[in-house]
N, C-alpha and C positions, 0 to 999 in steps of 0.2 A: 284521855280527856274525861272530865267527869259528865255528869250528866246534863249539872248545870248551864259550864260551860258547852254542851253539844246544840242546849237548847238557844243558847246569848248568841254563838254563829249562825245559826240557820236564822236567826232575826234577825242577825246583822245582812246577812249574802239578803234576806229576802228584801230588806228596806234599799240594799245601794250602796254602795263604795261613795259616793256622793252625798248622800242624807249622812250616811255615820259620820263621815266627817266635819258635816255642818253640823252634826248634832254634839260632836266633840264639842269640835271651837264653844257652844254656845251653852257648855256644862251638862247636858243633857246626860249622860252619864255619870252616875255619882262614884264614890273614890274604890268599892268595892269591885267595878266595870272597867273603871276606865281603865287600867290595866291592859283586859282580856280585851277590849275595843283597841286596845290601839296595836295588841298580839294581831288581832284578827288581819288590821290594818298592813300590816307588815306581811304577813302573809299571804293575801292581797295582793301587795305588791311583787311580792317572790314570784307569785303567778305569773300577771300580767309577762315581767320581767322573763319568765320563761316562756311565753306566750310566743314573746316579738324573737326569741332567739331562733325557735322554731320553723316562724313563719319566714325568716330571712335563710335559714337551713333550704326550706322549702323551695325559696325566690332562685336560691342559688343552682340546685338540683333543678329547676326548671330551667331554668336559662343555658346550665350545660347542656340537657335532652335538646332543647331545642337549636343549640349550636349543633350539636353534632346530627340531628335531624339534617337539617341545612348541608352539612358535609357531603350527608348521605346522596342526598338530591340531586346537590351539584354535581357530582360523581357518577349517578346514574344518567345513562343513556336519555334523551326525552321519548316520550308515549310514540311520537311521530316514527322514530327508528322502528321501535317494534311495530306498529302498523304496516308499515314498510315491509319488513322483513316475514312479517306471516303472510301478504297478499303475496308475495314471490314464492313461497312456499303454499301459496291458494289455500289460504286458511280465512276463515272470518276473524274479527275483530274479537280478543275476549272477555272488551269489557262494554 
């Protein structure tokens, strides 16, 4: 990237994905820009677009942790057993 163009991005991120594209539609970029705005724009979107793929990566891996959390659970004895079982062996409580 040139210089130029490093400096027309960091105006662009700094104004808004929002304002540039109001600023598009309404010419505000003249024909030498509008180019590199609507590159930026795209890339932008490439973002977001990996953003949300992540964030459902995320959703997914949470939802199995907490499936199999719940397995675990199920499967374990309740608190009340081991209570039980350490006063017969005359132990205190260890939690």
């Amino acid at each position: 990237m040139t210089a130029d163009k490093d400096r027309l991005f960091k105006k662009l991120e700094h104004v808004g994905e929002h304002v540039v594209r109001e600023n598009l539609e309404n010419g505000v970029y003249g024909p030498n820009r509008r180019g590199l705005v609507e590159e930026w724009l795209e890339q932008f979107e490439d973002n977001d677009e990996a953003e949300l793929l992540l964030d459902e990566e995320h959703e997914d891996e949470a939802g199995a942790l907490a499936s199999e959390a719940r397995k675990v659970a199920d499967e374990s004895p309740p608190k009340k057993w081991y209570q039980r079982l350490l006063k017969k062996r005359g132990k205190d409580d260890p939690s």
